[in-house]
C-alpha positions as CSV (number, residue, x, y, z in Angstrom):
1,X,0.0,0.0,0.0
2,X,3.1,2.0,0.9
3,X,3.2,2.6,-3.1
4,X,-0.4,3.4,-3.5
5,X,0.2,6.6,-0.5
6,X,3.1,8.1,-2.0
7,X,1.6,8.0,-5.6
8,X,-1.1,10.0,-3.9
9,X,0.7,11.9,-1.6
10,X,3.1,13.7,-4.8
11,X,-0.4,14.6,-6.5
12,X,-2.8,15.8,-3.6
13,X,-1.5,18.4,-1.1
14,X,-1.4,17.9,2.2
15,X,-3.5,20.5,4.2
16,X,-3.6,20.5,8.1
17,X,-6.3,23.0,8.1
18,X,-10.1,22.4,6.7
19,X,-9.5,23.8,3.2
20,X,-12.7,24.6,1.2
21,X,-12.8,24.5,-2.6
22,X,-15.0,26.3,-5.4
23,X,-16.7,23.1,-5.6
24,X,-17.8,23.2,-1.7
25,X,-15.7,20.0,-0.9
26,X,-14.2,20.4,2.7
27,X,-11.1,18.7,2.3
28,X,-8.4,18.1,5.0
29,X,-5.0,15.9,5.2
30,X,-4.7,14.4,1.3
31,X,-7.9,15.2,0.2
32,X,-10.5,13.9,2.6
33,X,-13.6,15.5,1.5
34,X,-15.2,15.8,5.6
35,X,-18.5,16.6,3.0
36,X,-18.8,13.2,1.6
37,X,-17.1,11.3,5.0
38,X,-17.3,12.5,8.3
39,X,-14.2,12.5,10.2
40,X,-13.6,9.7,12.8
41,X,-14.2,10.5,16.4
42,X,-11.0,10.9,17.3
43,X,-9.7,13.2,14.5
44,X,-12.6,15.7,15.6
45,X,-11.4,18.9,16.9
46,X,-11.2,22.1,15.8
47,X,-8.1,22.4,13.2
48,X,-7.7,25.9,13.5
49,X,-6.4,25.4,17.1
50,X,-4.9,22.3,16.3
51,X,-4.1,21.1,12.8
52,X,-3.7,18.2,11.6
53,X,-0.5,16.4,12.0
54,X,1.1,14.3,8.8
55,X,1.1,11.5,10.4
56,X,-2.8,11.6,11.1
57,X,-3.0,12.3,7.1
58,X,-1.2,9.5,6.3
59,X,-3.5,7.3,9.0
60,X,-6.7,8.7,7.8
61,X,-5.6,8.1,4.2
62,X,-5.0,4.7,4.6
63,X,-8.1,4.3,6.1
64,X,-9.8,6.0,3.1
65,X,-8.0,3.5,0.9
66,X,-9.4,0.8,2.3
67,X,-12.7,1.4,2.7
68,X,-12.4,1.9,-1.1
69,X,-11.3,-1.6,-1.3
70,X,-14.5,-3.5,-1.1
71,X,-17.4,-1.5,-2.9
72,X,-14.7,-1.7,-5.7
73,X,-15.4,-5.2,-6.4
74,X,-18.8,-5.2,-7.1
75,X,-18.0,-3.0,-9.6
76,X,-14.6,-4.5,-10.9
77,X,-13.1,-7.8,-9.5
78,X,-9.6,-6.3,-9.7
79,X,-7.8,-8.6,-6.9
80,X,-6.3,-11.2,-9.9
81,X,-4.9,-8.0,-11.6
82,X,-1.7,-7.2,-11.1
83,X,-0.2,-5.0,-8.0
84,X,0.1,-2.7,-10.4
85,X,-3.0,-2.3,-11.4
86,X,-5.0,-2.9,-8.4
87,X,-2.8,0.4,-7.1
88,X,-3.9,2.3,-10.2
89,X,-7.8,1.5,-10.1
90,X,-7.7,2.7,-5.8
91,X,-5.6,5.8,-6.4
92,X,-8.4,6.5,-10.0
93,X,-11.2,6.1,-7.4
94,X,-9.6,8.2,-4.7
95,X,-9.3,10.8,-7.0
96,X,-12.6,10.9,-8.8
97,X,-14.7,8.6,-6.0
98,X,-17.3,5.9,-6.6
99,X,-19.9,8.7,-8.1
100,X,-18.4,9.8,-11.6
101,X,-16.5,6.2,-11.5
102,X,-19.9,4.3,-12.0
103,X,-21.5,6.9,-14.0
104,X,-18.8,6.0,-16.7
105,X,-19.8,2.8,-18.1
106,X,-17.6,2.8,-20.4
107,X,-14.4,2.7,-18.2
108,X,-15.9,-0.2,-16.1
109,X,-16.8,-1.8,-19.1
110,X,-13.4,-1.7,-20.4
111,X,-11.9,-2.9,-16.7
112,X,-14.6,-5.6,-16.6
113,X,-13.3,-7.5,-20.2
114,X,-9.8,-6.3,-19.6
115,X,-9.4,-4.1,-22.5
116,X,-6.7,-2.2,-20.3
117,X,-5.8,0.0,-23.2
118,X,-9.6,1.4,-23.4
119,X,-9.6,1.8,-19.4
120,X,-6.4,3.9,-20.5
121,X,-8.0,5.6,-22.7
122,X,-10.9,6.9,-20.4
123,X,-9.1,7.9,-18.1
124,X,-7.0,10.2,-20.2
125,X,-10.1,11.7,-21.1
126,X,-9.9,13.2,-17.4
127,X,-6.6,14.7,-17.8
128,X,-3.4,13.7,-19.8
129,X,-1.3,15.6,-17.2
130,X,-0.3,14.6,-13.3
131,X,-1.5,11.4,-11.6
132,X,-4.3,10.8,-14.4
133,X,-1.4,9.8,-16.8
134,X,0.5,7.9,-14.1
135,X,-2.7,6.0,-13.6
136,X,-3.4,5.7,-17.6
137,X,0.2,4.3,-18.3
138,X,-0.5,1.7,-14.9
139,X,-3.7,0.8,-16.1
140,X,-2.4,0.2,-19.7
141,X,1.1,-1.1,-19.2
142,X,0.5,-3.3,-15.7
143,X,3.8,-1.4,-14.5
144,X,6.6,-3.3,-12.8
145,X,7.4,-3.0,-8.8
């Protein structure tokens, strides 16, 4: 997983402070949205006081990861993929979440059959550029350790 975090953590900024965006996301650590996810109980304080520390980022990202693990696969049974892969399809759904992921069928399609070049494809229809291209070339190319 440790590849997974710091493939995210050189594309989403880390912010110790509750940041909000144009798009009314509340984001904190690496991109929590505490809109869409509420923070755990023990994270709860106020962050102007007391920001958030790196290492609870890193924590709470982790945790985010995971819970992305499961719903994936009724989607997309990724777990015979390889590492590779699997690390590209969690870090696509961090990024873009479960929403805009199941709206585009296409994509899923194209994960579902295998076509990894088409799964490429689609994603680079988000954005050529940044951690969209890293994921793109995973997807596409299976990537070595």
């Amino acid at each position: 997983m440790m590849n997974l975090i710091n493939q995210l953590k050189r594309h989403v900024a880390f912010t110790a402070l509750v940041c909000k965006t144009n798009s009314n996301e509340r984001l904190i650590g690496y991109g929590h949205d505490i809109n869409k996810k509420p923070l755990p109980d023990y994270l709860q304080r106020n962050f102007d006081y007391q920001p958030m520390t790196e290492d609870e980022a890193l924590n709470l990202l982790a945790s985010d990861i995971l819970d992305i693990y499961d719903p994936l696969i009724a989607y997309v049974d990724f777990t015979q993929w390889p590492i590779q892969r699997q690390r590209a399809l969690l870090a696509l759904l961090y990024m873009i979440g479960f929403w805009d992921f199941g709206r585009d069928r296409v994509l899923v399609h194209a994960l579902n059959c295998g076509d990894f070049k088409l799964a490429a494809e689609c994603v680079e229809t988000i954005s050529k550029k940044g951690i969209y291209a890293e994921i793109a070339e995973q997807l596409e190319n299976g990537g070595d350790e």
